[in-house]
BARODREN-365259 format. One line per 3 residues: number of its first residue (from 1); for each residue x, y, z of N, C-alpha, C. Coordinates in steps of 0.001 Angstrom, whole numbers. Example, Ala and Ser with C-alpha at 12.3 -4.5 7.8 and 13.67 -1.06 7.14 Angstrom:
BEGIN
1) 13190 -5690 7800 12300 -4500 7800 13200 -3300 7800  12850 -2250 7080 13670 -1060 7140 12900 30 7870
This chain:
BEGIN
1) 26321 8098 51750 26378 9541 51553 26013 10224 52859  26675 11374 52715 26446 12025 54053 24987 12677 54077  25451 14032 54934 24446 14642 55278 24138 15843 54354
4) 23146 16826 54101 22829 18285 53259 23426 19228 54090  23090 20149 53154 23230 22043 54084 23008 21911 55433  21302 21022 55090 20752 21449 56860 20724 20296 57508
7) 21962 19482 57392 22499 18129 58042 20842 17168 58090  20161 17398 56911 19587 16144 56740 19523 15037 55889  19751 13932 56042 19816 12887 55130 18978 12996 53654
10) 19428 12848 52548 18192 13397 51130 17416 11952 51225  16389 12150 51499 15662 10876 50282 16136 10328 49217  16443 9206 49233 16780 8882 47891 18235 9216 47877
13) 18867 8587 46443 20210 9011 46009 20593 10398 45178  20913 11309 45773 20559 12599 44154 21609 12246 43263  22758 11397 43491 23713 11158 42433 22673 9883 40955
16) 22028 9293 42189 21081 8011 41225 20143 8447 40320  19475 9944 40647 18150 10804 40078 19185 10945 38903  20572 12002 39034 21147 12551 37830 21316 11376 36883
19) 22349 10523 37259 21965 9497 36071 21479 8843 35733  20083 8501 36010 18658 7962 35463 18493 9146 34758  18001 10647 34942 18233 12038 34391 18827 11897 32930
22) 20248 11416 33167 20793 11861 32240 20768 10857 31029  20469 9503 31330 20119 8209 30982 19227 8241 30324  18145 8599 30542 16650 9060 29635 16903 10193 28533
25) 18037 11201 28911 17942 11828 28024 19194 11819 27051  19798 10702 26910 21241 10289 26381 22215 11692 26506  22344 12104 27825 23616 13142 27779 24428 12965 28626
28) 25858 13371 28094 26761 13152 29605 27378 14377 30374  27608 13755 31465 28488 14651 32627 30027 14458 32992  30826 15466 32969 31728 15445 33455 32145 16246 35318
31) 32759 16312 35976 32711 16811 37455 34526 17328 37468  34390 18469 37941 35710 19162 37938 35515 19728 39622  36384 19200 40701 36145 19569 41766 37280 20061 42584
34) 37014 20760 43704 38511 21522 44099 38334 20736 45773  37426 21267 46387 37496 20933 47828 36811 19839 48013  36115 19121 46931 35332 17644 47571 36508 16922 46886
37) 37573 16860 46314 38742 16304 45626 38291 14408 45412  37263 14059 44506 37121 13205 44205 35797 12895 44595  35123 13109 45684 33879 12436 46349 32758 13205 45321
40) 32832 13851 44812 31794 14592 43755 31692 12937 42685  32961 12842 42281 32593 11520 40890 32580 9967 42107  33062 10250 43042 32920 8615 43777 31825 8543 43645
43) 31000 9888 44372 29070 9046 44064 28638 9229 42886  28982 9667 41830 28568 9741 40469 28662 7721 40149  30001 6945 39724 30102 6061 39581 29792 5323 40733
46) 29412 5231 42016 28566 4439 42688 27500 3948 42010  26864 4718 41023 25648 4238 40330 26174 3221 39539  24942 1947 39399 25359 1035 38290 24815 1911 36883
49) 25409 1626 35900 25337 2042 34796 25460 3070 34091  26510 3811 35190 26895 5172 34565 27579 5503 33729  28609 4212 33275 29329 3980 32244 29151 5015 30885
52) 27439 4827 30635 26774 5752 29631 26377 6865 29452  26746 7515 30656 26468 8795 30966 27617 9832 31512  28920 9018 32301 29578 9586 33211 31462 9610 31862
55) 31423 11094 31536 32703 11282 30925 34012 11117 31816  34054 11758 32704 35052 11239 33266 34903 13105 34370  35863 13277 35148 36329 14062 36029 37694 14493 36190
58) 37899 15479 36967 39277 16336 37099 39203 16817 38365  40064 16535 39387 40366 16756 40762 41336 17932 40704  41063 19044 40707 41963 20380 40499 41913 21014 42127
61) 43160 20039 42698 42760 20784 44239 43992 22451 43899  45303 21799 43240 46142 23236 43486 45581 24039 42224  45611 25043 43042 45212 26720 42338 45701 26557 41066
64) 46841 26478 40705 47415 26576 39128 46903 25391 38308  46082 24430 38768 45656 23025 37936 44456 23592 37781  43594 24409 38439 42462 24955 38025 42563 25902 36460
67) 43613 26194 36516 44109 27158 34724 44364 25793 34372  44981 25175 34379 46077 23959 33481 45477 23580 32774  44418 22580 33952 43730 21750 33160 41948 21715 33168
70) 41519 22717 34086 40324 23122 34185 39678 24341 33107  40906 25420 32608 40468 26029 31864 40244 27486 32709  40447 27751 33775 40225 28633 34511 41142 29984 34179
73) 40866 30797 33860 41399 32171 33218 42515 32730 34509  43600 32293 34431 44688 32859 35164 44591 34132 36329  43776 35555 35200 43937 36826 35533 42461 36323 36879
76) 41390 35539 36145 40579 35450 37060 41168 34863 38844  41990 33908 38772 42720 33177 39829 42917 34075 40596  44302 34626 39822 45343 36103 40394 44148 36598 41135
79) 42740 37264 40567 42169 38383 41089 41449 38125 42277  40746 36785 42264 39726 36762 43049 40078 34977 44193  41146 34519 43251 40978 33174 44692 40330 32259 43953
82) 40930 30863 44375 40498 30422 43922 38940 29892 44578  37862 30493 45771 36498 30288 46422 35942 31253 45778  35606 30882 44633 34375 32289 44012 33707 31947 43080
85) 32118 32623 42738 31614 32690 42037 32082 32579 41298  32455 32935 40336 32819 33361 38597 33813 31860 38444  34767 31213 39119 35864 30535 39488 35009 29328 39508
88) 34130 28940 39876 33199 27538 39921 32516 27676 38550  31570 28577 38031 31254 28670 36755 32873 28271 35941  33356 29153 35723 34783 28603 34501 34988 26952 35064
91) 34704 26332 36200 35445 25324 36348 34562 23968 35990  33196 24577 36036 31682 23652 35614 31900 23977 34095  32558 25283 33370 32375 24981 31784 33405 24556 31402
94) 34629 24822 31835 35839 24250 31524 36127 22068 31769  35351 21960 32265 35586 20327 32630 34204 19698 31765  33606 20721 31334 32596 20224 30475 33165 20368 28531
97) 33999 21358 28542 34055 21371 27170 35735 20387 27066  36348 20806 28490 37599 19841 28229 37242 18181 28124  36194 17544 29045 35929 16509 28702 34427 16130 27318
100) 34643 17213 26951 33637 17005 25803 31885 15982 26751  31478 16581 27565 30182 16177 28179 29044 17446 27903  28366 17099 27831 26919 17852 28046 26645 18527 28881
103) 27255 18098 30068 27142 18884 31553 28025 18942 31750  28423 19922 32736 29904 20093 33938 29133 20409 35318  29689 19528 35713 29657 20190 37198 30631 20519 38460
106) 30751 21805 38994 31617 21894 39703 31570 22060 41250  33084 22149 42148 32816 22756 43595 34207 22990 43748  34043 24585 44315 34859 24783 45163 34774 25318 46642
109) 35512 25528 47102 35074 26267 48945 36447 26094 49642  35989 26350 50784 36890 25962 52518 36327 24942 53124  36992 23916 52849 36714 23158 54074 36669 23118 55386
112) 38057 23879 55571 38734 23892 57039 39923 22902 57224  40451 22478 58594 39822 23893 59031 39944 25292 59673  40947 25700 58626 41304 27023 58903 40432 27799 57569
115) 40455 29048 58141 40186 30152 56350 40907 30205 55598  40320 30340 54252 41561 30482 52571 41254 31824 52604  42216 32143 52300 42914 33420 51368 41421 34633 51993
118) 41333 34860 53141 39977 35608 54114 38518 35227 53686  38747 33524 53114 37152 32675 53114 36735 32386 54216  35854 32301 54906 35460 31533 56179 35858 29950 55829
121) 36169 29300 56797 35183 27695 56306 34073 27737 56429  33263 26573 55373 31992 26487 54582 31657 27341 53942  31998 28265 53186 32022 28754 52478 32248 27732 50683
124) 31457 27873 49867 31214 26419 49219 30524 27155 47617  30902 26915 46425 30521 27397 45506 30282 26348 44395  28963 25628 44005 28698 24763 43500 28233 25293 42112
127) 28832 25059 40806 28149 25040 39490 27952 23769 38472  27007 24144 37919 26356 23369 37099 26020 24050 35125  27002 23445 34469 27334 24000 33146 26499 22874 32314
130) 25282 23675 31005 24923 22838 30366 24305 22997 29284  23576 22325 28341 23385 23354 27004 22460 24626 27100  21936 25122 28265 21535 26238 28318 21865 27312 28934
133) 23057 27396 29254 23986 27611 30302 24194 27605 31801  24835 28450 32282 25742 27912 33767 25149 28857 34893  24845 27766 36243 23982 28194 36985 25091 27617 38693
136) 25089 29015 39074 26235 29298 40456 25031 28942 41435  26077 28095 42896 25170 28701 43912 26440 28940 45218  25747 29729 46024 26727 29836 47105 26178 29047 48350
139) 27088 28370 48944 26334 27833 49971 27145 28193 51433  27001 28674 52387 27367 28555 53756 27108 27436 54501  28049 26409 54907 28327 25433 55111 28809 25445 56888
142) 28166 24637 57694 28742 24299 59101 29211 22907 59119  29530 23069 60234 29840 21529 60827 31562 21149 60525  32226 19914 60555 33549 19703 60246 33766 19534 59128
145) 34693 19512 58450 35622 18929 57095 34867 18049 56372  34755 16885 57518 33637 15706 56758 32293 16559 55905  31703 16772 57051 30091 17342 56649 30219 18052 55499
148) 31176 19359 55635 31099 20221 54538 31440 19740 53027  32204 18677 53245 32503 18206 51844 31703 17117 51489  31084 16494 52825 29867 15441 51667 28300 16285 51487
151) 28370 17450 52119 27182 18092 51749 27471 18772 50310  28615 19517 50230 28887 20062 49071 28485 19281 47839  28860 17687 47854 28365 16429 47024 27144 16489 46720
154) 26187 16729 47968 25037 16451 48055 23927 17903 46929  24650 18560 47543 24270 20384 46894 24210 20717 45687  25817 19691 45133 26333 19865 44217 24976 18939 42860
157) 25034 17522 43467 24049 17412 42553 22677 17290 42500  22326 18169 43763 20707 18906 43942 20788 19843 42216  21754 20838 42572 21747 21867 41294 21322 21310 40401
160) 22211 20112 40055 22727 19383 38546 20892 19536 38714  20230 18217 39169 18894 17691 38992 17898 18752 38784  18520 20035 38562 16941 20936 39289 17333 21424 37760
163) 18556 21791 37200 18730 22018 36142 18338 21214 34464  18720 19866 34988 18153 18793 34021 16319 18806 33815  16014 19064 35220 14818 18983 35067 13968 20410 34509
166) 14931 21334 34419 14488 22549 34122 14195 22437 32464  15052 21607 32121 15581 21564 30707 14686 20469 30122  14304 19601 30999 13403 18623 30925 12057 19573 30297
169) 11352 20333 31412 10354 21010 31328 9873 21885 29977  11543 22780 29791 11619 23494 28465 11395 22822 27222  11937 21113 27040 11917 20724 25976 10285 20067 25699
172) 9733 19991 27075 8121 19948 26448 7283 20800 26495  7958 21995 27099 7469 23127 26094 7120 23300 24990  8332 22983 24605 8609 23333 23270 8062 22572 22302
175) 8201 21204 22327 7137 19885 21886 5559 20478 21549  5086 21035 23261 3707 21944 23411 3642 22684 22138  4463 23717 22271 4167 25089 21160 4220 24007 20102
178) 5283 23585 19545 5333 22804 18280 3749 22052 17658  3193 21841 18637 2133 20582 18598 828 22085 18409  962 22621 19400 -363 23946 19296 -25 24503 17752
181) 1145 25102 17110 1335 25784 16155 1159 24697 15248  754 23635 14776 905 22608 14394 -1076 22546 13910  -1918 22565 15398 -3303 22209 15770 -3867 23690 14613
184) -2811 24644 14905 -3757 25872 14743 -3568 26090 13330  -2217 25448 12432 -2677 25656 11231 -3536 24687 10292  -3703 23379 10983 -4602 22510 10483 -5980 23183 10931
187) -6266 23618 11956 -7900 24563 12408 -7816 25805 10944  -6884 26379 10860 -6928 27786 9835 -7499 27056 8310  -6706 25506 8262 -6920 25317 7002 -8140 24664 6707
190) -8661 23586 8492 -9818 23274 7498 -11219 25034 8088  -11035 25924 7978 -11551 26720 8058 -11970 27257 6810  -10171 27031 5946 -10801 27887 4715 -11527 26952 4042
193) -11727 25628 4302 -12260 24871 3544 -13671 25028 3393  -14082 25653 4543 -15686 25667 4978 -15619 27064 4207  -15376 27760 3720 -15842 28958 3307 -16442 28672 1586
Protein backbone atom coordinates (compact mmCIF):
# COMPACT_ATOMS: atom_id res chain seq x y z
CA UNK A 1 0.00 0.00 0.00
CA UNK A 2 0.97 3.31 -0.74
CA UNK A 3 1.28 6.42 0.86
CA UNK A 4 -1.75 8.95 2.97
CA UNK A 5 -2.88 12.60 2.36
CA UNK A 6 0.36 13.62 4.00
CA UNK A 7 2.48 10.99 2.00
CA UNK A 8 2.99 9.01 5.15
CA UNK A 9 3.07 5.38 5.36
CA UNK A 10 -0.19 4.24 8.00
CA UNK A 11 0.86 1.94 10.66
CA UNK A 12 -0.52 -1.03 10.23
CA UNK A 13 -3.01 -2.18 7.43
CA UNK A 14 -6.34 0.13 7.60
CA UNK A 15 -7.89 -2.31 5.03
CA UNK A 16 -6.83 -5.31 7.88
CA UNK A 17 -8.41 -2.99 11.02
CA UNK A 18 -11.85 -2.81 8.74
CA UNK A 19 -12.13 -6.41 8.42
CA UNK A 20 -11.15 -7.63 11.77
CA UNK A 21 -13.85 -4.44 12.47
CA UNK A 22 -16.22 -5.88 10.59
CA UNK A 23 -15.44 -9.59 11.57
CA UNK A 24 -16.15 -9.01 15.28
CA UNK A 25 -19.11 -7.44 14.47
CA UNK A 26 -20.59 -9.94 11.73
CA UNK A 27 -21.29 -7.08 9.07
CA UNK A 28 -20.49 -6.65 5.55
CA UNK A 29 -19.02 -4.19 3.08
CA UNK A 30 -19.46 -3.51 -0.27
CA UNK A 31 -16.91 -0.64 -2.29
CA UNK A 32 -18.31 1.29 -5.31
CA UNK A 33 -15.34 3.30 -6.76
CA UNK A 34 -14.82 5.78 -9.66
CA UNK A 35 -11.12 7.05 -9.69
CA UNK A 36 -9.30 4.29 -7.54
CA UNK A 37 -11.15 1.81 -10.30
CA UNK A 38 -10.54 -1.37 -8.36
CA UNK A 39 -7.58 -0.69 -5.82
CA UNK A 40 -10.29 0.32 -3.11
CA UNK A 41 -11.50 -3.78 -3.11
CA UNK A 42 -7.77 -5.10 -4.20
CA UNK A 43 -6.80 -4.12 -0.57
CA UNK A 44 -10.07 -5.04 0.88
CA UNK A 45 -9.49 -8.89 -0.36
CA UNK A 46 -5.72 -8.75 0.28
CA UNK A 47 -6.94 -9.62 3.72
CA UNK A 48 -7.13 -13.33 4.55
CA UNK A 49 -10.57 -14.00 5.51
CA UNK A 50 -12.59 -11.52 4.08
CA UNK A 51 -14.60 -13.92 2.36
CA UNK A 52 -17.04 -13.20 5.52
CA UNK A 53 -17.24 -9.87 5.46
CA UNK A 54 -16.44 -8.55 1.86
CA UNK A 55 -19.92 -8.45 -0.53
CA UNK A 56 -18.46 -7.74 -3.42
CA UNK A 57 -17.72 -4.16 -5.39
CA UNK A 58 -18.57 -2.03 -8.52
CA UNK A 59 -15.90 -0.16 -10.55
CA UNK A 60 -18.18 2.74 -12.02
CA UNK A 61 -15.37 4.67 -13.79
CA UNK A 62 -17.96 6.08 -16.84
CA UNK A 63 -20.33 8.77 -15.63
CA UNK A 64 -23.53 6.94 -16.89
CA UNK A 65 -22.48 3.48 -14.88
CA UNK A 66 -22.53 5.62 -11.82
CA UNK A 67 -26.77 5.90 -12.52
CA UNK A 68 -26.82 2.26 -14.08
CA UNK A 69 -25.50 0.45 -11.74
CA UNK A 70 -24.45 2.55 -8.73
CA UNK A 71 -27.81 4.07 -8.24
CA UNK A 72 -26.70 7.59 -8.72
CA UNK A 73 -29.73 10.00 -9.50
CA UNK A 74 -29.17 11.07 -13.19
CA UNK A 75 -30.52 14.85 -12.56
CA UNK A 76 -27.77 14.73 -9.74
CA UNK A 77 -24.87 13.68 -12.55
CA UNK A 78 -26.37 16.20 -15.23
CA UNK A 79 -26.07 18.93 -12.35
CA UNK A 80 -23.07 18.67 -10.53
CA UNK A 81 -20.30 16.07 -12.18
CA UNK A 82 -19.57 13.34 -11.52
CA UNK A 83 -16.41 14.84 -8.34
CA UNK A 84 -18.89 15.80 -5.64
CA UNK A 85 -20.10 15.61 -2.45
CA UNK A 86 -23.63 14.52 -2.68
CA UNK A 87 -22.29 12.04 -5.86
CA UNK A 88 -19.90 9.91 -3.41
CA UNK A 89 -22.66 9.74 -0.68
CA UNK A 90 -25.39 8.23 -3.48
CA UNK A 91 -22.46 6.07 -4.62
CA UNK A 92 -21.41 4.73 -0.79
CA UNK A 93 -25.46 4.11 -0.43
CA UNK A 94 -26.17 2.92 -3.70
CA UNK A 95 -23.35 -0.03 -3.75
CA UNK A 96 -24.42 -0.72 -0.29
CA UNK A 97 -28.12 -1.36 -0.81
CA UNK A 98 -27.36 -2.68 -4.51
CA UNK A 99 -25.01 -5.22 -3.03
CA UNK A 100 -27.17 -5.79 -0.04
CA UNK A 101 -23.93 -5.03 2.64
CA UNK A 102 -24.04 -3.20 5.82
CA UNK A 103 -21.58 -0.75 4.67
CA UNK A 104 -20.76 1.05 1.36
CA UNK A 105 -17.97 2.62 0.72
CA UNK A 106 -17.09 5.00 -1.84
CA UNK A 107 -14.45 7.36 -4.04
CA UNK A 108 -14.55 9.60 -6.43
CA UNK A 109 -12.06 12.58 -7.65
CA UNK A 110 -9.30 13.68 -10.36
CA UNK A 111 -6.63 11.91 -10.62
CA UNK A 112 -4.93 13.63 -13.36
CA UNK A 113 -3.49 14.39 -14.95
CA UNK A 114 -5.40 16.92 -16.33
CA UNK A 115 -8.76 18.69 -14.57
CA UNK A 116 -12.47 17.13 -14.87
CA UNK A 117 -15.18 19.03 -15.85
CA UNK A 118 -13.15 22.56 -13.76
CA UNK A 119 -11.97 19.86 -10.77
CA UNK A 120 -8.42 20.43 -9.97
CA UNK A 121 -6.47 17.12 -9.74
CA UNK A 122 -6.61 15.67 -6.20
CA UNK A 123 -9.47 16.74 -5.66
CA UNK A 124 -10.97 13.31 -4.01
CA UNK A 125 -14.43 12.61 -2.34
CA UNK A 126 -14.48 9.60 -0.05
CA UNK A 127 -17.90 8.13 1.56
CA UNK A 128 -18.73 5.80 3.93
CA UNK A 129 -22.63 4.47 4.06
CA UNK A 130 -23.89 2.50 7.13
CA UNK A 131 -26.63 1.65 9.51
CA UNK A 132 -26.40 5.02 10.95
CA UNK A 133 -25.93 6.82 8.05
CA UNK A 134 -23.54 8.41 5.43
CA UNK A 135 -20.50 10.32 6.26
CA UNK A 136 -18.59 12.57 3.15
CA UNK A 137 -15.11 13.72 3.24
CA UNK A 138 -13.28 15.95 0.89
CA UNK A 139 -9.82 15.51 0.49
CA UNK A 140 -7.17 17.71 -1.52
CA UNK A 141 -4.80 15.43 -2.82
CA UNK A 142 -0.97 16.15 -4.29
CA UNK A 143 1.53 14.33 -5.82
CA UNK A 144 0.99 12.00 -9.24
CA UNK A 145 -1.83 9.65 -10.38
CA UNK A 146 -0.15 6.89 -8.39
CA UNK A 147 -0.16 8.73 -4.94
CA UNK A 148 -3.53 10.21 -5.34
CA UNK A 149 -5.23 7.05 -5.97
CA UNK A 150 -3.47 4.85 -3.38
CA UNK A 151 -3.99 7.56 -0.82
CA UNK A 152 -7.59 7.90 -1.74
CA UNK A 153 -7.53 3.83 -0.68
CA UNK A 154 -5.87 4.73 2.24
CA UNK A 155 -8.50 7.79 3.30
CA UNK A 156 -11.03 5.88 2.03
CA UNK A 157 -10.77 3.24 4.68
CA UNK A 158 -9.48 5.60 7.52
CA UNK A 159 -13.36 6.91 7.24
CA UNK A 160 -14.78 3.37 7.03
CA UNK A 161 -12.70 2.54 10.60
CA UNK A 162 -13.48 5.79 12.41
CA UNK A 163 -17.10 5.12 11.53
CA UNK A 164 -17.28 1.39 12.66
CA UNK A 165 -15.67 2.44 15.59
CA UNK A 166 -18.05 5.22 16.16
CA UNK A 167 -20.77 2.68 16.03
CA UNK A 168 -18.70 0.44 18.07
CA UNK A 169 -18.74 3.12 20.90
CA UNK A 170 -22.63 3.88 20.45
CA UNK A 171 -23.54 0.28 20.83
CA UNK A 172 -21.87 0.27 24.36
CA UNK A 173 -23.49 3.01 25.09
CA UNK A 174 -26.27 1.79 24.75
CA UNK A 175 -25.50 -1.70 26.54
CA UNK A 176 -24.33 1.23 29.43
CA UNK A 177 -27.82 2.96 29.60
CA UNK A 178 -29.50 -0.50 29.25
CA UNK A 179 -27.43 -1.93 32.24
CA UNK A 180 -27.80 1.67 34.46
CA UNK A 181 -31.73 1.69 33.68
CA UNK A 182 -31.66 -1.86 34.56
CA UNK A 183 -29.30 -1.08 38.24
CA UNK A 184 -31.76 1.77 38.96
CA UNK A 185 -34.92 -0.13 38.87
CA UNK A 186 -33.64 -3.01 40.92
CA UNK A 187 -32.16 0.08 43.58
CA UNK A 188 -36.08 1.67 43.34
CA UNK A 189 -37.35 -1.79 44.09
CA UNK A 190 -35.29 -3.02 46.75
CA UNK A 191 -35.99 0.50 48.27
CA UNK A 192 -39.57 -0.05 48.45
CA UNK A 193 -38.82 -3.07 50.17
CA UNK A 194 -37.14 -1.30 53.08
CA UNK A 195 -40.06 0.89 53.68
Amino acid sequence: MGTDANHERPAGSPAASVVHSLHERKETLATVESLTGGLLSAAVVEIAGVSGIFRGGLVVYATELKSELAGVPEGLLAERGPVDPDVAVALAEGGRRRCGADWGLATTGVAGPEPQDGKPVGLVYVAASGPDGTEVRELHLDGGRDHIRAAAVIEALRLLAERIHAAVEADEAASAGEVDEASAGDADRAGAGQR
